[in-house]
C-alpha positions in Angstrom: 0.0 0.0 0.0 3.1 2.4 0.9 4.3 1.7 -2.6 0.6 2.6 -4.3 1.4 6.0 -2.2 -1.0 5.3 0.6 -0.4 6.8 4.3 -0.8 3.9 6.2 -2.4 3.8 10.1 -1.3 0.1 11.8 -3.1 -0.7 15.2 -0.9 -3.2 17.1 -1.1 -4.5 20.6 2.7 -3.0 20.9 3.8 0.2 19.1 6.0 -1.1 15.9 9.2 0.2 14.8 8.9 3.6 13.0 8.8 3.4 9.0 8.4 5.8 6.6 4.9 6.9 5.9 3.5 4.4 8.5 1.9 5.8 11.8 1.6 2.6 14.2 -0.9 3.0 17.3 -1.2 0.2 20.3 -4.3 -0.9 20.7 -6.0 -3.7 22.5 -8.6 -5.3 20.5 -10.3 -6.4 23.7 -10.8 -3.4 25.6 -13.2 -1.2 24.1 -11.9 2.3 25.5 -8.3 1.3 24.1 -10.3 0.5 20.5 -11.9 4.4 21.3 -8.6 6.2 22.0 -7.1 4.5 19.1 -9.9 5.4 16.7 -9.3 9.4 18.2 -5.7 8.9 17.5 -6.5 7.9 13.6 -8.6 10.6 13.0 -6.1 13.0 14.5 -3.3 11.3 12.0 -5.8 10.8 8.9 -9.5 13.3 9.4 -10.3 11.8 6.2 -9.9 7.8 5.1 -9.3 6.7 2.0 -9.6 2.5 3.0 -10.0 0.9 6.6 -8.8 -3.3 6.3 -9.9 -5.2 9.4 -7.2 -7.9 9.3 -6.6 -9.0 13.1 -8.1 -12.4 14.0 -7.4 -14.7 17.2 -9.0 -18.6 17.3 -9.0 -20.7 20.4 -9.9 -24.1 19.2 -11.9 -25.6 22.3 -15.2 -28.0 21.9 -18.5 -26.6 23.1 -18.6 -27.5 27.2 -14.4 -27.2 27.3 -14.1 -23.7 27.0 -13.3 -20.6 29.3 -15.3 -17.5 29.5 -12.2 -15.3 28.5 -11.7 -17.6 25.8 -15.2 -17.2 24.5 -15.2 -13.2 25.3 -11.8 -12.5 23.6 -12.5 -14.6 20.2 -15.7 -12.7 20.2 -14.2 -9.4 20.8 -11.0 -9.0 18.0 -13.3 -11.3 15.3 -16.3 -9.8 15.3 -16.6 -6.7 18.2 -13.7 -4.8 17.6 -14.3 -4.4 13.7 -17.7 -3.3 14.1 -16.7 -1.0 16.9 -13.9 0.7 14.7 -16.1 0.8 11.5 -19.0 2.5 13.6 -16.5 5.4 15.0 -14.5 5.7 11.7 -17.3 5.8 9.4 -17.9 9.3 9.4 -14.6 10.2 8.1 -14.2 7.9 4.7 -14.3 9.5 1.8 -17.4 9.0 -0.6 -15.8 6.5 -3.2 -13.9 5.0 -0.2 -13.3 1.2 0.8 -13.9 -0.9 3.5 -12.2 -4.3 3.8 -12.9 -7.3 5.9 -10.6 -10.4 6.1 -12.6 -13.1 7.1 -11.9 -16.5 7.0 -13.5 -19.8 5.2 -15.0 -20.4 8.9 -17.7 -17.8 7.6 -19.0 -19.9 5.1 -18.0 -23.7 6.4 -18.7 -24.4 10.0 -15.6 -25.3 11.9 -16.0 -27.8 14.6 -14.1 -27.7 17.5 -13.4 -23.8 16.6 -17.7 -23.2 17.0 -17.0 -19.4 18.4 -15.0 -18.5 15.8 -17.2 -19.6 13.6 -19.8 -18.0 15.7 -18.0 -14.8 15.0 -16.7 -15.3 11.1 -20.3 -15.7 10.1 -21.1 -13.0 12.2 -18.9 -10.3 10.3 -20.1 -11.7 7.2 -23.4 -10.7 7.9 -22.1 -7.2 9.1 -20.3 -6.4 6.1 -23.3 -7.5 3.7 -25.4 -5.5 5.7 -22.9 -2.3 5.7 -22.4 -3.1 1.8 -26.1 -2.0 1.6 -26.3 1.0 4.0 -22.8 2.9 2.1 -24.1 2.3 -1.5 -25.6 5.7 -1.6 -22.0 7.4 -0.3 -20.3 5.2 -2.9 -19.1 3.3 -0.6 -17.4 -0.2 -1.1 -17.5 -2.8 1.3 -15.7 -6.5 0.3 -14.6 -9.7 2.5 -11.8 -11.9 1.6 -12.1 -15.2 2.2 -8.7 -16.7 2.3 -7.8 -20.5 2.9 -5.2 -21.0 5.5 -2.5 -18.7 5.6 1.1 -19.8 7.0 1.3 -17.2 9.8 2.3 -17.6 13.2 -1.5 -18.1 14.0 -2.0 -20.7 12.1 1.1 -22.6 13.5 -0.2 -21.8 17.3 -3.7 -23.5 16.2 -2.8 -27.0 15.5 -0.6 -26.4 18.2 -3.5 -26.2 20.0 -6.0 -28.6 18.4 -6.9 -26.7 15.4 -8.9 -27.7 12.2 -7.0 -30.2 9.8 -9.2 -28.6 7.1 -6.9 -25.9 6.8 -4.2 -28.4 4.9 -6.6 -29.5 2.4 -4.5 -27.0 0.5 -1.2 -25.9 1.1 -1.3 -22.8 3.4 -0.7 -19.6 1.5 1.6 -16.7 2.0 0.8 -13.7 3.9 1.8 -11.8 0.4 -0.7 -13.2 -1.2 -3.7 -12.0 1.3 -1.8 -9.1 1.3 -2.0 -8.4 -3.1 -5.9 -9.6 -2.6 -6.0 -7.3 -0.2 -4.8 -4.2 -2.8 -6.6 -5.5 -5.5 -9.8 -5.2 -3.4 -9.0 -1.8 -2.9 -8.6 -1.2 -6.6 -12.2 -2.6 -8.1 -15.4 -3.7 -7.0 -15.3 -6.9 -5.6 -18.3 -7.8 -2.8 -17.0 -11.1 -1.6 -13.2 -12.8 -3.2 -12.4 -16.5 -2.0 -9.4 -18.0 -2.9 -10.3 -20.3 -6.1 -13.9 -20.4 -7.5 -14.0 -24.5 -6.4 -13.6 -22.8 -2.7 -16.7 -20.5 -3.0 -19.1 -22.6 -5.1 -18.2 -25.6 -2.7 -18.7 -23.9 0.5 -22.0 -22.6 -0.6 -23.1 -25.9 -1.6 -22.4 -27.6 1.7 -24.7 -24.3 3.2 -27.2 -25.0 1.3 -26.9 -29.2 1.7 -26.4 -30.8 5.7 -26.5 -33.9 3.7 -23.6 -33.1 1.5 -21.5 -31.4 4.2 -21.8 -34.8 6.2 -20.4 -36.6 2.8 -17.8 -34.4 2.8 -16.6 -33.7 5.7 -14.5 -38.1 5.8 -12.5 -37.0 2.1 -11.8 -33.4 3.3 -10.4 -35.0 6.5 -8.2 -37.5 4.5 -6.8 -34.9 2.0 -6.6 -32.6 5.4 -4.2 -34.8 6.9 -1.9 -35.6 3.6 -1.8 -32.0 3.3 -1.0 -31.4 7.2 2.2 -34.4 6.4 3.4 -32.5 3.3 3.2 -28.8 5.2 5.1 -30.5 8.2 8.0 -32.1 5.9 8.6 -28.5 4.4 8.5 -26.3 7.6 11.4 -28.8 8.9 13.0 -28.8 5.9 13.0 -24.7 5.8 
């Protein structure tokens, strides 16, 4: 984005290193008076936006009856509270003709089990963003989600550390780079929702639509999950 000759705002849970025309702000995603002071803090760098991305994300894998109320509260908060909270106070000060991006995850359109609040959540900002796509139509306005596969971030890694999905090796994990370009290239045309192949977004939709073909799915996505969870394995050693 620096190179397309944007000014670029970060929110981080710890200042960053100063770069050239980036502003970093802490913030804690959680804490709904830091999210306030934060959103102050923009406007005082930037009184008029150009593009807002919503790109933090936390997932606790836990089943339902196994999990900890800050557990629930925190997933709840960064995935879905925080980027309605931000949009709400920042709204008034994007441009007509500006962009709002969400980076949302294949959870919003597949549930996840064993990761059911972030699910919870990802459908959640789905619905937000559709909904907000809507209301800033007249102000010109655009609003898209990406829906990425797995990504190999340090996230991701800390997951299946934890338990996490095996559906996310179905594919090879991506890189950050590449979110990162879809990201851009929302910001430079219309695009509501962008999934990372069309199999991924006709596929997902399907098994919405269909319980019955979710449950025939969901033994051959585990296979491939876990040839693909082997392969990923062999490389990060390797690397």
């Amino acid at each position: 984005m620096l190179g397309c000759g944007y000014r670029v705002v970060i929110l981080s849970r710890q200042v960053q290193a100063d770069m050239p025309g980036v502003t970093s702000i802490a913030c804690d995603l959680t804490d709904m008076d830091s999210i306030g002071k934060a959103a102050e803090t923009i406007l005082s760098h930037a009184p008029q936006l150009d593009v807002i991305v919503h790109c933090a994300g936390i997932i606790t894998p836990r089943a339902v009856g196994e999990m900890g109320r800050q557990e629930i509260a925190d997933q709840i908060a960064v995935d879905l509270t925080a980027p309605i909270e931000l949009t709400n106070t920042l709204l008034p000060a994007m441009r007509r003709g500006g962009h709002i991006v969400f980076v949302n995850s294949m959870a919003a359109v597949f549930p996840l089990a064993g990761s059911s609040v972030y699910t919870a959540a990802k459908f959640g900002l789905r619905g937000f963003a559709r909904a907000l796509e809507q209301e800033l139509r007249p102000r010109r306005i655009q609003v898209s989600s990406i829906y990425p596969a797995s990504v190999n971030t340090p996230m991701l890694r800390q997951e299946m550390d934890a338990g996490g999905s095996i559906y996310n090796f179905i594919d090879q994990p991506q890189e950050p780079d590449v979110t990162a370009q879809r990201i851009l290239e929302c910001c430079e045309r219309n695009s509501r929702e962008i999934f990372s192949s069309i199999f991924d977004k006709l596929f997902t939709h399907a098994c919405l639509a269909s319980q019955g073909l979710l449950n025939l799915s969901l033994p051959v996505m585990k296979i491939l999950g876990r040839m693909g969870y082997r392969t990923y394995k062999r490389r990060s050693s390797r690397s």
